[in-house]
Each structure stands twice: as C-alpha cells, then as structure tokens.
N, C-alpha and C positions, 0 to 999 in steps of 0.2 A: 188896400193897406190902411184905410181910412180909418174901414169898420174895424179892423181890428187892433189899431191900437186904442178905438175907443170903447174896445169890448175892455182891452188891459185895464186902461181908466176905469171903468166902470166897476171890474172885478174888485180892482184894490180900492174903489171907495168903500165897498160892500163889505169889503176886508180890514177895512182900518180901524173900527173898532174889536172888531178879533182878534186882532194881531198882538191888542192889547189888552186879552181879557186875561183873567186872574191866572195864575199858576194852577191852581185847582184842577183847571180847565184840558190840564196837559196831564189827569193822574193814569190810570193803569186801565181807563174805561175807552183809550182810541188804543186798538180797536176797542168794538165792545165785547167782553170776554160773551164764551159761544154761551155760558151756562147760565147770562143773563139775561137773554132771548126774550124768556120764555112761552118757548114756542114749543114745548113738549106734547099737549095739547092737539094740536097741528100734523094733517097726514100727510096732506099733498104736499112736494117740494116746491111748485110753483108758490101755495101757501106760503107757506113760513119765509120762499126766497121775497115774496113780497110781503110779510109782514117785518123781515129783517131788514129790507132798505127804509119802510115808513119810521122805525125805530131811529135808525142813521141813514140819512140819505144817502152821506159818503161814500157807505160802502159799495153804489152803484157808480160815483165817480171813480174810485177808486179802480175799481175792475176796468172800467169805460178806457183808463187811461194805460190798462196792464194789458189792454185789450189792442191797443193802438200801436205800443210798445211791439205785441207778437207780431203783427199787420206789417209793421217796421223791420221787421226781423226776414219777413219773405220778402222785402224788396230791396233788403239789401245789396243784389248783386247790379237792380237795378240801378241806384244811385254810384255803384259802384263803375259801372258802364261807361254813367255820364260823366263822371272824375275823369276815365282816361280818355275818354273823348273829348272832354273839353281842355285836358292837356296836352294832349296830342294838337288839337287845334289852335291852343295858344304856345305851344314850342315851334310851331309853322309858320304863324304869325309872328313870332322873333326871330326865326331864324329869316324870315324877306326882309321883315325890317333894316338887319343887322346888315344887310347885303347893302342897305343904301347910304349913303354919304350923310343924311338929316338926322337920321339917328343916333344921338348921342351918348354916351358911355353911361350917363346919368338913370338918363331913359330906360336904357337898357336892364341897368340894376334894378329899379323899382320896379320894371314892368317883365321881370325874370320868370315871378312865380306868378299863376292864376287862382286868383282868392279863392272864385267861383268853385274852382273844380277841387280847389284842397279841401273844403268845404262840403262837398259831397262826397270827397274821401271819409273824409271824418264822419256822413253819415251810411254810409256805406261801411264803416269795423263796425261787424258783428257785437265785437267786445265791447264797444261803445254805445250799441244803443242804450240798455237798459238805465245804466248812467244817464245818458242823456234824458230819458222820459223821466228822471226822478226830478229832472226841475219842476215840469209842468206839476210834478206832483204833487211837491213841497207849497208852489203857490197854490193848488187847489185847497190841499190839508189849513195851509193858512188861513184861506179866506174862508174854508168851511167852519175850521178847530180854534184859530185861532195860533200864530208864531209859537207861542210855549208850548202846543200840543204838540206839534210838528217835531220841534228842540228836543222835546222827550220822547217821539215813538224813536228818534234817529239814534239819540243816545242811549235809551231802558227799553224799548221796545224790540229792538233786533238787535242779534249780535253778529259780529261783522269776525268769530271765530275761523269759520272757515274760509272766508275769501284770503285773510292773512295765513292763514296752513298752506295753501293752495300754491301762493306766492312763494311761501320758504320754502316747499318741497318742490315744485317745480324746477326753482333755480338750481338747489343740489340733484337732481335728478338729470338733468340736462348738463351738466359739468363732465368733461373728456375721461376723468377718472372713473364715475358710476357708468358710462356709456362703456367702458373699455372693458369692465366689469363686466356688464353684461352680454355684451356684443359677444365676449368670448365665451359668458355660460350657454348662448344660446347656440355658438357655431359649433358645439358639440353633436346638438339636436340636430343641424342643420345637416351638418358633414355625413348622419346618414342616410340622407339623399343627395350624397356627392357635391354640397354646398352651390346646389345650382338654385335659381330664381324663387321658385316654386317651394324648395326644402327650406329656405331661410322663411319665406310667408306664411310657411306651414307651422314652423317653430313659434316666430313672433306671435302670429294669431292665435299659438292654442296656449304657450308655457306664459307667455307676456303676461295677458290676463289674468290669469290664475294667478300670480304675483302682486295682483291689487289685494289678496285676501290676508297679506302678509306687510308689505309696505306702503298698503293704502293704492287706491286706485287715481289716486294723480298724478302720483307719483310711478303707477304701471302705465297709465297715459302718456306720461312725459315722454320714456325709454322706448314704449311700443311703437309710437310715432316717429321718433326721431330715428329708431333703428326701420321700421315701415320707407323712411323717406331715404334712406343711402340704400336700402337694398331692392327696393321696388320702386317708387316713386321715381326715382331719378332715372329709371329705365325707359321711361314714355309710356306706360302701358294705356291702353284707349280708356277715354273720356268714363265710360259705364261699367270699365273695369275697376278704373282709381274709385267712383263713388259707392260702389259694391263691396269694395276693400274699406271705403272708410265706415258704412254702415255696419259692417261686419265686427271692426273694431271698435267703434260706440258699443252696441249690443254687448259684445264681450265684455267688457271692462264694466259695463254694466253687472251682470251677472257674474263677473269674475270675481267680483269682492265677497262674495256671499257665503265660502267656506269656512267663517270666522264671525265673531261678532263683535267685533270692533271696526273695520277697512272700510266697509260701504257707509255712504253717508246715509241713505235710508235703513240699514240695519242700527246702526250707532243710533237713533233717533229711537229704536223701540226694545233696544237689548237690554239695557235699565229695566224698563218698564215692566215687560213681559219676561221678565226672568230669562232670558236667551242667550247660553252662554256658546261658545265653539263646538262643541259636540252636539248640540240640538242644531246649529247650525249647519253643522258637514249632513247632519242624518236626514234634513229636512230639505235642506236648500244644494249643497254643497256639492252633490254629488249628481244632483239632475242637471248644475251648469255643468260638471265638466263633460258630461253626456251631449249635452246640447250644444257646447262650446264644439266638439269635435265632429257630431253631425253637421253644424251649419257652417263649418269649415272645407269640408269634403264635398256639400252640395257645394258652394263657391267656389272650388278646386277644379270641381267635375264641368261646371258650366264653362268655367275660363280655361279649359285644360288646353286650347291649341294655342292660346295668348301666350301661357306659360313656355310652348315652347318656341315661338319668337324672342321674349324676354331671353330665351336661354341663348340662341343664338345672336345677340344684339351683345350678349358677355361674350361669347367665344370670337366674336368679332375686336374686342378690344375694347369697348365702349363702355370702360369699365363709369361706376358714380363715382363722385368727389368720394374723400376722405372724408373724417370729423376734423383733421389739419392737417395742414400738408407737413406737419415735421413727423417721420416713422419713429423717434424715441418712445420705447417702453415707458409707462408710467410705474414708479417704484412700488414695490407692496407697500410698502408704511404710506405712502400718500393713500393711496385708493382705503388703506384698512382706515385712516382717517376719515375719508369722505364715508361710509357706509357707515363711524360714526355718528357723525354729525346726521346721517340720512338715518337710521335706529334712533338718536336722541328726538329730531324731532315728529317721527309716530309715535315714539312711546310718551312724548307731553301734547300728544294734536288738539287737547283740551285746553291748554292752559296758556294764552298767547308772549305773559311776560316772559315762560321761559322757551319756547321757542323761538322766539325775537330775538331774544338775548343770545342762543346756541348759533342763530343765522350769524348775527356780530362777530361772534369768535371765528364761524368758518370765515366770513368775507376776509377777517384779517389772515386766518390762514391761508386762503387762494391766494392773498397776495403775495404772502411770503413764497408759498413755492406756484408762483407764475410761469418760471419757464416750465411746468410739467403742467400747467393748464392750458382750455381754452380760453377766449376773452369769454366773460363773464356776462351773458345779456339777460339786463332786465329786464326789458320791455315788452316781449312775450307774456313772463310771468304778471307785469302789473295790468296790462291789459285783462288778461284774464279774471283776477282779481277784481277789476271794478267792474267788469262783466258780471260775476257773481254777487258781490256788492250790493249793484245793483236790481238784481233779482233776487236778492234778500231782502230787500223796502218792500218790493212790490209783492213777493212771496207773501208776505207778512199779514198781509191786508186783505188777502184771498178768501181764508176762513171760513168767511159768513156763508158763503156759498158752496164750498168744499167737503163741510163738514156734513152739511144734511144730503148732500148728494152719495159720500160712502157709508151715511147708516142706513141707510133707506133700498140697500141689493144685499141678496141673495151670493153665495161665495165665488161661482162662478163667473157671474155678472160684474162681483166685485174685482175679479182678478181682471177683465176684461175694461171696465172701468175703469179701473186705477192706472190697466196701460194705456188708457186713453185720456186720461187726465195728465199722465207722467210726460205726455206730450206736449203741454202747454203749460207746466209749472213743474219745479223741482222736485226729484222724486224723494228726495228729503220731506219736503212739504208736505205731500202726500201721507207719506207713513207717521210723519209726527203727527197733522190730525188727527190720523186715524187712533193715534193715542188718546185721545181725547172723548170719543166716542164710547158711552156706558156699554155697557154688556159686550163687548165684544168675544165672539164663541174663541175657541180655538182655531177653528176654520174658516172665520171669516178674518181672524188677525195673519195666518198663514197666506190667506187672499190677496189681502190687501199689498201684503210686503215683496210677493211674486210678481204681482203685476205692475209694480213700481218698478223692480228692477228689471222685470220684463222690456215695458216700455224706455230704458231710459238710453235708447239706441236713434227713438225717430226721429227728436231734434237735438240742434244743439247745446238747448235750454235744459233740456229732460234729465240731466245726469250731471253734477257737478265736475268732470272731470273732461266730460267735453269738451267747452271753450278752449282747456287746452291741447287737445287733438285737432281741434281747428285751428288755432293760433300756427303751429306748427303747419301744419300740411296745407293751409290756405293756399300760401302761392303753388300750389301743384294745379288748382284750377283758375279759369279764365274767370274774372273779376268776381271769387272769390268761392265758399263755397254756397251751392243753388239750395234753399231748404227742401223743397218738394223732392228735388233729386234724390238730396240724403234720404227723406225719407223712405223712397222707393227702396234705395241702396239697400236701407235696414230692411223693408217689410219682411223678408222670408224667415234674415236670421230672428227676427223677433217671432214670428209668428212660428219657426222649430223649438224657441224656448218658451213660449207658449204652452205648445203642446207638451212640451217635457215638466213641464212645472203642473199641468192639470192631470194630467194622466200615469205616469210614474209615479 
C-alpha cells in the first residue's frame, strides 16, 4: 500500500505542471489526428505501430489501460462471486450476532451492510466497468496532456450521442404499453406453432431482430430481451441453453439492423460517407442476414430441440412465467398509439440529443399522467447501460493509432475476418468509422469491413452497442452474472453461419 500511494505522489508531482499547461495544449491534436503520422512511407504495421507510440507515448497508455478495462470485463463474474460470498458471510455473521444479548440495535444498523462485498458488486456490473477505468484514465491523460487536454478530449473529442439515445429509447421500449404492442405482434407468429415454448423463441429470434432495421437496434434489444425473459428465460431452461440463446440474440440484433441505413450504429457511421442508402443496403447486406438470421436459428432449434420439449411440458404443468403486472387491464389504443409516438419521435431525431431529451420530458410527464395503464418506470437498467457505453466511448476514442493501420493493410477477406475480430474487443461503430477514414478504400474492401463488424458484434458484450442492454436485462438469469467466454462460445456458430452468408452469397 506504501508503494503505491507513493507511485500516486509521484505521478501527480510529474503531473503538476501539466495540469497547468496552456489551453493550446488541449486543441484537436489529443488524439493525434491519423493523417498527421506521417507514417505513409511505412510498411510494416509493427513499424508505423512503433513509430505512432515514439510520436505520443499516450497512445500506448491509453490502449495499456483499454486493455486492463477488457481483462476487467472477463473477471467480472469473478468479483462478482466474491460480493455474494462475502454477503452471504456477513449476513451469517449478523444473523449469530443478533442471536446474542451484547449486540446492540446500534451495532446492528451500522454493521447491516458489508462495504467489502458492495464493493465488489460495484466491480463486478459489467455496466460499470468502463466507467470506472475512465478514472485511471483521466489522471493518466492528465499527467501525460495536461487537465485542459483531458477537459477537451471529454467535452470536443467524443460525443456521448449515442449513450444518451440508448437511455431514451431503452426506457420507452421497456414500457407495458410498447411490450403489449409487441408481445401481441409477435403471438401472431407464435400461435403458428400453437404458442408453445419453442414457437414464441422462434418468432422473438427471427421477426425481433429484423425490427432493429426499422426502430433501431436498442430498441429491438430492449423488447427481444424482455419478451426472451417471460417466455423462455423464466422457464429454467439449462445453463448452455440460456448462453446459446443469448449469443444467438447478440448476433441477431447485430446483423438485424442492416436492412436500412440508418438502425445500425456501424452502418450510420459510413452511410453519409459511402453514399449508402436503404436499397444498397437490403441488396448487399439485408437480405443475407435474414438468410442467416433463420439458418442459425434452426441450427439452435435443432440442437435444443429435446429442451424445447421439457420447456413445453414444464407450461402444460402449470408453471406458467410472471406477467409484465400482475393487473390483466387492457392498455387503451390512444396510450400505446402515444407511446410508439414518442418511440418514432425519438429514431426519427437519434442524431440530435436536445430534441430527443426534450421528447423523453414530455413522455415522462405523460406516463405519469396515465400511470394506472403503466408499469413503474425503471431507470436504472437504462442508465447503467448508458455509462457502460459512455464509457466505451472515451476509451473507443483513443484506439485509432492502432486500428487504423491494422484495416488498411488486409486484403477483403482477411478484412471481413478481421474486423469480426477486432469488433470483439471495441465497438463495432469504431470499427467502421475508422475505416472511413482509411484513403482508397475499394468497393470490396468497404463492403468487408462493414460485414464483419456486424458479423462480430455477437462475441462480447462490448462488440455491439445494443448489448449492454441485452445484458442489463437478462443478467440475473445467470449465476453471478453473465461468464464472457461462455457468451462467446454461445455466439461462435451463429457468428460464424453469418460469416459464411456474408462471404459467399
């Protein structure tokens, strides 16, 4: 503990004249733009990646500390572990205490909760890590840049657009009305396989998806998930069936947004750019997910198919899931045509945060008004999520130096392959916006690039802006929380059937 609050000391003396170097200091050069390198010159990538750190050293802390962040991210079920272990062992330890006559009411109250283990709750949410490593990051930028640099990448450097969309549309999309909405578009689908276990997994998984291409894919996250968890989740289905189901869902919702040029955050990031409007989009992209959406549904059907019919017997037994509320009143049309207002209002401004902020205002006062036709209202899902993304938008930001020359430097294949291997450990937004960036890009290798972002953005949590809230949601369906590796596993096949549908089609 010695050394290292004498490393802190040390840091910040290092740092104290930075802290206060000139405004200048913080202009548009942290990061250092890609195209002032100049490293054109330069073949190897190991090259240029080592002539772009001696230019900014940062850019290796930077990564060093984005790097620590993912490391964070795989052990979070273990910190997670040790929270209900260590409140499990201090709710034991008050419940003997309380047994004996010395123990005082005082006592008791203070010594209620265990620091220790809320503590490792806290670093145990998913949602929370990247948040949290943005300290370390801030005091690194400090002592490197300088406070005003830091001030500026946070305020002019990244824009915090989508974590605030993420949050509005979450909240309305999770509301009793859009769910009642939906639940009932999909038990149409469902009711042709006689609305048993299997017919509702089969609908959610294939029409959900496809609905991020139209109301954005956080907003098909939200509804997929939350109808996922009353029709299947709350059934018990086994441990590698639920992780199979949610990699299945990632992947989807991934590629489901791709029949439009607007829903997906890595399409939105290069449909400006590359002139890509909805019809290049259906003809190129659009139509190999829904091929691959229903392939690597049917494989997942066929594999679980004897699960399915326990799940179905475990319904005919009575064992029916919770409701959305336990009160059966119908929701009016005029509420619900209101809520799918307000949820059209704000896709149709997802760029523009003063007036979808201000559209959120007006519903929040409308739920209140008609409350007894809602649910309660919970935010905390959606802000979680929010500083989740947030937070992987600092860190996103700072990636570049090394992202860039990695997708100009393959071949289109390599690049599709690449990019879903990169989409694994940074935003697949990130991804394709670099790749905006990169001169000459053919036809085939911008096609590349943008496939195998949404290909990959099933393996992690991180990979796909609409995750966090697929996890937020379905967490507690697993034991201290959900395992990364597992997910991975979960997705590899459907990723690697939309793989194959995106290279070979």
């Amino acid at each position: 503990m010695g050394r290292f609050l004498l490393l802190i000391i040390f840091a910040g003396v290092l740092g104290v004249p930075s802290l206060f170097a000139a405004e200048a200091a913080a202009g548009p050069g942290v990061p250092v733009p890609l195209d002032q390198y100049a490293d054109a010159d330069r073949t190897g990538i190991l090259e240029i990646l080592l002539h772009r750190i001696t230019v900014d050293p940062f850019n290796l802390v930077a990564t060093v500390i984005f790097l620590l962040a993912i490391v964070h991210t795989f052990l979070a079920t273990k910190f997670m572990h040790l929270a209900h272990r260590w409140r499990d062992e201090h709710t034991a330890k008050i419940r003997d205490q309380s047994s004996t006559e010395e123990f005082s009411s005082l006592e008791g109250a203070k010594d209620r909760v265990s620091f220790k283990a809320e503590i490792m709750h806290f670093l145990g949410e998913i949602e929370a890590i990247f948040g949290i490593w943005v300290v370390p990051l801030l005091v690194a930028f400090s002592v490197f840049k300088g406070w005003p640099a830091a001030e500026h990448y946070i305020s002019h450097g990244v824009t915090f657009t989508e974590p605030m969309f993420v949050v509005v549309i979450m909240c309305i999309a999770a509301t009793r009305p859009v769910l009642r909405f939906a639940e009932q578009g999909l038990r149409m689908f469902a009711s042709l396989g006689g609305g048993r276990p299997a017919a509702w997994w089969l609908s959610i998984l294939t029409i959900g998806p496809l609905l991020g291409s139209f109301i954005t894919e956080p907003a098909a996250m939200t509804i997929c998930a939350l109808l996922l968890a009353r029709q299947f989740y709350d059934l018990h289905p086994s441990v590698k069936f639920r992780y199979a189901t949610l990699g299945l869902l990632f992947v989807n919702i991934s590629v489901g947004g791709t029949l439009t040029h607007f829903a997906a955050p890595p399409v939105l990031m290069v449909a400006t750019k590359w002139n890509w409007n909805t019809p290049f989009m259906f003809s190129h992209f659009g139509w190999k997910a829904i091929v691959g959406i229903v392939v690597a549904n049917l494989i997942c059907f066929a594999r679980f198919r004897r699960e399915f019919a326990a799940l179905r017997r475990s319904v005919d037994a009575d064992e029916q899931p919770e409701q959305w509320s336990d009160r059966t009143d119908p929701v009016p049309v005029w509420v619900t045509v209101v809520h799918l207002a307000f949820l059209g209002w704000t896709v149709f401004t997802a760029h523009y945060p003063a007036l979808f902020i201000g559209g959120f205002l007006f519903f929040l006062a409308f739920t209140a008004a008609t409350e007894h036709h809602q649910n309660p209202l919970s935010l905390r899902p959606a802000l979680l999520v929010g500083f989740f993304l947030g937070g992987l938008v600092v860190h996103g930001g700072l990636q570049g130096w090394w992202i860039e020359p990695v997708l100009a430097r393959l071949g289109e294949t390599p690049l599709l392959l690449g990019a879903t291997g990169l989409t694994a450990f940074n935003d697949n937004a990130a991804i394709t916006y670099l790749a905006t960036l990169v001169p000459g890009f053919s036809d085939g290798l911008k096609y590349a690039v943008v496939a195998g972002a949404v290909v990959g953005g099933g393996l992690t949590v991180i990979a796909n802006a609409p995750n966090p809230a697929g996890q937020s949601i379905l967490s507690g369906y697993f034991h201290d929380g959900v395992a990364p590796l597992s997910l991975a596993l979960g997705a590899f096949i459907p990723t690697a059937v939309m793989a194959a549908c995106f290279l070979f089609l």
